[in-house]
C-alpha positions as CSV (number, residue, x, y, z in Angstrom):
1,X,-25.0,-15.1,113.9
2,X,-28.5,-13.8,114.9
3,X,-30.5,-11.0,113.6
4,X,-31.0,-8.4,115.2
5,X,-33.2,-6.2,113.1
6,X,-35.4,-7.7,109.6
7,X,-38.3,-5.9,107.9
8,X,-40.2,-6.4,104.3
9,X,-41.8,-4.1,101.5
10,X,-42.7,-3.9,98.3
11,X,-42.6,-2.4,95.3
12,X,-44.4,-3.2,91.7
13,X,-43.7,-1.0,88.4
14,X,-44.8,-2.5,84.8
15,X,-44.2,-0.5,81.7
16,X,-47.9,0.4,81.8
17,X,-48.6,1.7,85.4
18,X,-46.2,4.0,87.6
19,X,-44.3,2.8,90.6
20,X,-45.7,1.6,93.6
21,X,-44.8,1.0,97.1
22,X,-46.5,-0.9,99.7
23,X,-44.1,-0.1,103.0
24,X,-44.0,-2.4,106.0
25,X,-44.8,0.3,109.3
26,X,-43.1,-2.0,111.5
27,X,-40.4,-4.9,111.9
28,X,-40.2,-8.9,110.9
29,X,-40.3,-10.4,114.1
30,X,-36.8,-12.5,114.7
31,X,-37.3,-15.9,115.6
32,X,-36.9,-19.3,113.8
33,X,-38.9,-18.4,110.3
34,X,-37.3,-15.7,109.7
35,X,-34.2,-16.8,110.1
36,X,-34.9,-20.1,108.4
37,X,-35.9,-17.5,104.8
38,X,-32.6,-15.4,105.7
39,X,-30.4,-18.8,105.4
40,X,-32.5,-19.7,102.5
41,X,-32.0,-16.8,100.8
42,X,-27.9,-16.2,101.7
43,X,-27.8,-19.6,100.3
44,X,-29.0,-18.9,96.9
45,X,-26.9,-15.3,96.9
46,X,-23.7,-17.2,97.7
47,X,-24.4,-19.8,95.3
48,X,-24.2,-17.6,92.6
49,X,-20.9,-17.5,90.6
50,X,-21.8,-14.1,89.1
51,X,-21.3,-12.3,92.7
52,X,-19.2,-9.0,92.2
53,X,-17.3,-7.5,95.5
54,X,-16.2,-4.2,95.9
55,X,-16.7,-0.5,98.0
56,X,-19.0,2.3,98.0
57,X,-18.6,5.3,95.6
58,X,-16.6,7.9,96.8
59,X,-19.0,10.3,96.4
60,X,-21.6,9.5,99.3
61,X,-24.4,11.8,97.3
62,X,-24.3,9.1,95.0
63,X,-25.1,6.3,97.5
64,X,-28.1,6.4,99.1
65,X,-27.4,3.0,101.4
66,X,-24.7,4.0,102.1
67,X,-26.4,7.7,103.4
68,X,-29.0,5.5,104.6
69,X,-26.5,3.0,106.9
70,X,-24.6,5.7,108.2
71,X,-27.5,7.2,109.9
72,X,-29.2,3.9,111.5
73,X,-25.9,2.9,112.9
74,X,-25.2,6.0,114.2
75,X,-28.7,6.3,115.8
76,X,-30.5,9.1,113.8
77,X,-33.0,6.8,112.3
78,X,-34.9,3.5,113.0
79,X,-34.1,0.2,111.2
80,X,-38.0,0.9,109.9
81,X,-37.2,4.3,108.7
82,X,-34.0,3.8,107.2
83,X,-35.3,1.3,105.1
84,X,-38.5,2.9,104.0
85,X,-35.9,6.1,102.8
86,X,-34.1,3.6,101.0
87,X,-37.8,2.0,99.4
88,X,-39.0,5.7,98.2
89,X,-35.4,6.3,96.4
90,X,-35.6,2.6,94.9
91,X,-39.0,4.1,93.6
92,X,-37.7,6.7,92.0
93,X,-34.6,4.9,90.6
94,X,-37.2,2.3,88.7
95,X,-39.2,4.9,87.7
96,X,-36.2,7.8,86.2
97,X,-34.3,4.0,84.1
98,X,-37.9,3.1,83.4
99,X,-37.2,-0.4,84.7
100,X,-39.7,-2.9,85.1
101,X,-40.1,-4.7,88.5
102,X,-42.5,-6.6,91.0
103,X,-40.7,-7.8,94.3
104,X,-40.1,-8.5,97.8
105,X,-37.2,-6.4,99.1
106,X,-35.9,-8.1,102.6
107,X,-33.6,-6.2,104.8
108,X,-32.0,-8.0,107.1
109,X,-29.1,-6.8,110.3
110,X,-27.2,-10.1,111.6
111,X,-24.7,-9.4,114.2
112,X,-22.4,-11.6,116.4
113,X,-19.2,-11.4,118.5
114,X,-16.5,-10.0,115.8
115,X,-18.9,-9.9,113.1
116,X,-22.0,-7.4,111.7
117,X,-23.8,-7.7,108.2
118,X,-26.4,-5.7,106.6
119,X,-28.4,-7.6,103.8
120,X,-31.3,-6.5,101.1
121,X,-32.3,-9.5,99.2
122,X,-34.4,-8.4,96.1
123,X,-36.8,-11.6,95.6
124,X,-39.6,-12.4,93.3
125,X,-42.9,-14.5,93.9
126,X,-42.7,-17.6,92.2
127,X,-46.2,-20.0,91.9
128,X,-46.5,-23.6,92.7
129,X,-48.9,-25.7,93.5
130,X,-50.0,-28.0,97.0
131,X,-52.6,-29.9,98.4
132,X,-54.5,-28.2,101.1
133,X,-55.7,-29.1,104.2
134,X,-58.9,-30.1,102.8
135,X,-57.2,-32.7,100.0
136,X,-58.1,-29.9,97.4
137,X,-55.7,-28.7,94.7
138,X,-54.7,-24.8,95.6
139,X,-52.3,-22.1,94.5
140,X,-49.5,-21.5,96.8
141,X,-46.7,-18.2,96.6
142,X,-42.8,-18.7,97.5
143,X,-39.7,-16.5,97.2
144,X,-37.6,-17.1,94.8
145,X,-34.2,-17.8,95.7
146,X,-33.0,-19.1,92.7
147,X,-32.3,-16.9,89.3
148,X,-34.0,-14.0,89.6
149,X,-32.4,-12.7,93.0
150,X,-30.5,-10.4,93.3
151,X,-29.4,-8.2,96.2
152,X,-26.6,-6.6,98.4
153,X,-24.2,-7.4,101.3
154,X,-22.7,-5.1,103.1
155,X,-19.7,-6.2,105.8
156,X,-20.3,-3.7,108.2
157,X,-17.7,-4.1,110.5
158,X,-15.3,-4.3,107.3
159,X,-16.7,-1.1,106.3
160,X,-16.7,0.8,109.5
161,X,-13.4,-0.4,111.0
162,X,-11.0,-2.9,109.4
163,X,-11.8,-2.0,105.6
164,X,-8.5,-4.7,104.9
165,X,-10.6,-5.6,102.0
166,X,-13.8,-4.9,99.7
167,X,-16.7,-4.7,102.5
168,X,-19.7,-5.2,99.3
169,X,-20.6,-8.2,97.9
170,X,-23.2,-7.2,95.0
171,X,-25.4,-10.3,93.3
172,X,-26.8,-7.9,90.3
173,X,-30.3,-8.5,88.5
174,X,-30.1,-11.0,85.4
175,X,-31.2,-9.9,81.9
176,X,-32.7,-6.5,82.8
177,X,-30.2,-3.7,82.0
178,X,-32.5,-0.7,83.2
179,X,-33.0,-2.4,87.0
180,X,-29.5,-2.9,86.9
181,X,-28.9,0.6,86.7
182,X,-31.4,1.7,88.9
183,X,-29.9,-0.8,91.6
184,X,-26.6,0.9,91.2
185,X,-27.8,3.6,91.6
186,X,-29.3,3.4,95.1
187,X,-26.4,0.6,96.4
188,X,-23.6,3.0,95.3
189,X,-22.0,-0.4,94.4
190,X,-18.6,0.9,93.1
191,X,-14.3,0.1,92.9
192,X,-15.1,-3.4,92.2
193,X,-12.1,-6.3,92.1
194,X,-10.9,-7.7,89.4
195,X,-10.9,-11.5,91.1
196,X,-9.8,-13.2,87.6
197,X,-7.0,-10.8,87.8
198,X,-6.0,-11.4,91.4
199,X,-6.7,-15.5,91.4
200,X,-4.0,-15.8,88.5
201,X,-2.0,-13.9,90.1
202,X,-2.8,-16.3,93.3
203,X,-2.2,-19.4,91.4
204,X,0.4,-18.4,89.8
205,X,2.1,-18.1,93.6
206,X,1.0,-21.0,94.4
207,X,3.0,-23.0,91.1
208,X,5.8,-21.4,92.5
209,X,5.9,-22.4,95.6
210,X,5.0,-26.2,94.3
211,X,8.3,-26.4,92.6
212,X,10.1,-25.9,96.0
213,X,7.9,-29.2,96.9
214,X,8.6,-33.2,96.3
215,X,6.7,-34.0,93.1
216,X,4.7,-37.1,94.9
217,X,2.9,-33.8,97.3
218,X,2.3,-31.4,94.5
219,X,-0.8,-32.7,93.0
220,X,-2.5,-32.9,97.4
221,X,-1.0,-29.6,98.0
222,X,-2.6,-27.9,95.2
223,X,-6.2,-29.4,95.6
224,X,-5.8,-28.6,99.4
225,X,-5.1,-25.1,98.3
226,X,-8.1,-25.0,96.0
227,X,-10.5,-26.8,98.4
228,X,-10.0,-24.3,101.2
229,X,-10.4,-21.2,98.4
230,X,-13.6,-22.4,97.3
231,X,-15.0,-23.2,101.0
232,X,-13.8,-19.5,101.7
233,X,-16.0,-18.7,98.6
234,X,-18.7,-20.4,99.6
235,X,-18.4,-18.2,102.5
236,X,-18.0,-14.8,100.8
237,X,-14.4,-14.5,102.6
238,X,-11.5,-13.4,101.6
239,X,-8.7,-15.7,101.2
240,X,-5.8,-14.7,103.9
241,X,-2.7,-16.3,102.9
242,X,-1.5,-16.5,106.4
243,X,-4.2,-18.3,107.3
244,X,-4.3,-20.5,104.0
245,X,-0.8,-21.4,104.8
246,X,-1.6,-22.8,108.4
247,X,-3.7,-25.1,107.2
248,X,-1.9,-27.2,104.9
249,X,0.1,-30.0,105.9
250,X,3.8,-29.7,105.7
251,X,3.8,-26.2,104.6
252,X,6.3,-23.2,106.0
253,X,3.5,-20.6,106.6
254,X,5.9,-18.1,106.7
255,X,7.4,-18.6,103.0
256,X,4.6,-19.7,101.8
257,X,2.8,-16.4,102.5
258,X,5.6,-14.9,101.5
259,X,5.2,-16.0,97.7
260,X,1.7,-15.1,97.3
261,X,2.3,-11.8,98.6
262,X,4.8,-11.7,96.3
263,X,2.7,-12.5,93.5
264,X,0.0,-10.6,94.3
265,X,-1.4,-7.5,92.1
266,X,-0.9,-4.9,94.7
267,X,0.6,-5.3,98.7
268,X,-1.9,-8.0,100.3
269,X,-2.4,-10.8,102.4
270,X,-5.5,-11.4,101.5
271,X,-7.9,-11.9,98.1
272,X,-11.2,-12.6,97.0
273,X,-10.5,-15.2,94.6
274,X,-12.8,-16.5,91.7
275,X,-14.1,-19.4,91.8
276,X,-14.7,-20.5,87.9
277,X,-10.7,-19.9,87.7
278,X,-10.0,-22.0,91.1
279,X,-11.9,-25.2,89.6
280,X,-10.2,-25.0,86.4
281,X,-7.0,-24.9,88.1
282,X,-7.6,-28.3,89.1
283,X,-10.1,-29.7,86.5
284,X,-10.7,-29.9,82.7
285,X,-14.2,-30.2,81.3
286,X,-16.7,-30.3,78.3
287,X,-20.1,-31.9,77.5
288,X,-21.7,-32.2,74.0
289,X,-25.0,-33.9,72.9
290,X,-22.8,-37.2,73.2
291,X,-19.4,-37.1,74.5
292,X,-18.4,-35.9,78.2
293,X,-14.6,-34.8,78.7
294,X,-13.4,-34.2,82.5
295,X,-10.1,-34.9,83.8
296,X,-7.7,-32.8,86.3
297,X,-5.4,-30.2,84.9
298,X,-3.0,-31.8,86.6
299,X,-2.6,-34.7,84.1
300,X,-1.9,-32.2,81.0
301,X,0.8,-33.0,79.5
302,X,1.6,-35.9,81.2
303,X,-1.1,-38.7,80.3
304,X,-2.9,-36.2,78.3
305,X,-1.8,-34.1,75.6
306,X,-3.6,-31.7,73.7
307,X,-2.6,-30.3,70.0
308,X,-4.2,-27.3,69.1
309,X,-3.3,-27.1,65.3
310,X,-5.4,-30.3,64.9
311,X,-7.5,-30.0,67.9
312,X,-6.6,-33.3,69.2
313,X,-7.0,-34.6,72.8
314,X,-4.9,-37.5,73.5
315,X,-4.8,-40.0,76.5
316,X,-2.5,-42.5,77.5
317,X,-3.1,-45.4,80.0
318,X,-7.0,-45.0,80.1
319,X,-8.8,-45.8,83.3
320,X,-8.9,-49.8,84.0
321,X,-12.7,-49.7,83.8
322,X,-12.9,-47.6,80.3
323,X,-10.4,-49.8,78.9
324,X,-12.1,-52.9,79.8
325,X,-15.2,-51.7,78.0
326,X,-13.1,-50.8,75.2
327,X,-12.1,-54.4,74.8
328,X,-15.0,-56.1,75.8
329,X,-16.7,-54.0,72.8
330,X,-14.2,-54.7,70.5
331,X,-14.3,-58.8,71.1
332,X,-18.2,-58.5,70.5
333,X,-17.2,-57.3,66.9
């Protein structure tokens, strides 16, 4: 995908001082930096298991993005000046929850054939430190992309045409309840999924159809299943069964579509799925100060076996290179 439209501003507010903007007058030119800080920055959004997906409100008063898309798409304002409306209501979002804030906001348009996204990345300046040109220690500024972003994705092709499924993908701020609400506010972030909710219900199609399958392909076809999820995931894709079904070997797409829709919370062929669930599907595991536990679910109740009333794990026919630790330990004795 390219862009097609990127601009920066600020804004700073501290519990001390009132609001304040500083507003970019013109566009971030596109070429290879800033698309290198849009993939750096998509990177760390879709990294983040806390990612919520869902619509706007369906009162449009309440959203001003979505006010504020609706009239750059349809040509009554600027990228520029759509942006800046949304900056001034961000202002007085912080400023009525009282929220505390200094960062970047990136907007970002990236459109290809068949596909059109709208991004605002929220990003604070991190410090570090380099050696300059002159071999002299100096202060240096990045964004950061890791914990302290947060930001919006809107599908807008999803949103202005298809709308098969939920066209926002919301990464909300960490720790800070009154920017939270003040982000709402403006994003109009609303009718989110319930992806635990719809990825049991997925999984639990998917052990269905495995008992129609020859025990010796169960345990592939279920980590095929989960691999393509969680690469859809990493994506921020839905998951369309159709197109799950086509790609794993030995698999009638047809009936195996079938039973997921059949599974399914409401009448779908498609799902965003979550991805904590997806990996526990297929593995088990725990880390204290000194013992580490990981083993696929698959081998529950079969060479492992748990008992709850004692909390007991038990495992039968260890791994060849544990066991021969094991004994080599125990001759030393």
């Amino acid at each position: 995908m390219s862009i097609s439209h990127a601009t920066a501003h600020r804004l700073h507010r501290s519990p001390e001082t009132d609001a304040e903007l500083s507003l970019r007058t013109g566009e971030l030119t596109c070429n290879d930096d800033s698309t290198a800080l849009l993939e750096r920055l998509k990177s760390g959004f879709l990294a983040r298991l806390s990612r919520e997906h869902g619509s706007f409100a369906s009162d449009a008063a309440t959203a001003p993005l979505q006010q504020a898309l609706e009239t750059f798409l349809d040509g009554g304002d600027s990228f520029s000046k759509a942006t800046t409306r949304l900056m001034e209501r961000f202002k007085q979002a912080v400023e009525e929850n009282s929220a505390s804030l200094a960062a970047d906001f990136l907007f970002f348009e990236e459109q290809s054939a068949g596909n059109h996204v709208f991004y605002l990345f929220v990003a604070q300046r991190k410090e570090s430190l380099a050696i300059g040109d002159d071999l002299e220690v100096t202060r240096t500024w990045s964004l950061d992309t890791g914990p302290t972003l947060f930001g919006i994705k809107v599908d807008l092709a999803e949103w202005r045409s298809r709308k098969q499924y939920a066209y926002l993908t919301l990464l909300p701020p960490r720790g800070n309840p009154a920017l939270a609400e003040a982000f709402l506010a403006v994003t109009g972030f609303s009718h989110g999924l319930d992806k635990a909710e719809a990825t049991l219900a997925f999984l639990e199609g998917v052990e269905a159809f495995s008992q129609r399958m020859p025990e010796e392909q169960v345990n592939d076809f279920r980590r095929q299943v989960v691999d393509y999820c969680i690469d859809q995931d990493g994506r921020d894709q839905p998951v369309d069964y159709r197109e799950l079904a086509r790609s794993l070997e030995g698999v009638d797409a047809d009936e195996f579509a079938g039973v997921l829709a059949s599974h399914a919370p409401a009448p779908n062929e498609q799902a965003m799925l979550d991805r904590r669930s997806l990996q526990r599907y297929v593995k088990f595991a725990g880390r204290e100060k000194d013992l580490a536990i990981s083993f696929s679910s698959f081998q529950l109740h079969h060479r492992i076996h748990y008992d709850a009333d004692s909390d007991t794990l038990s495992i039968s026919r260890i791994p060849k290179a544990l066991r021969s630790q094991l004994l080599a330990h125990l001759h030393q004795d």
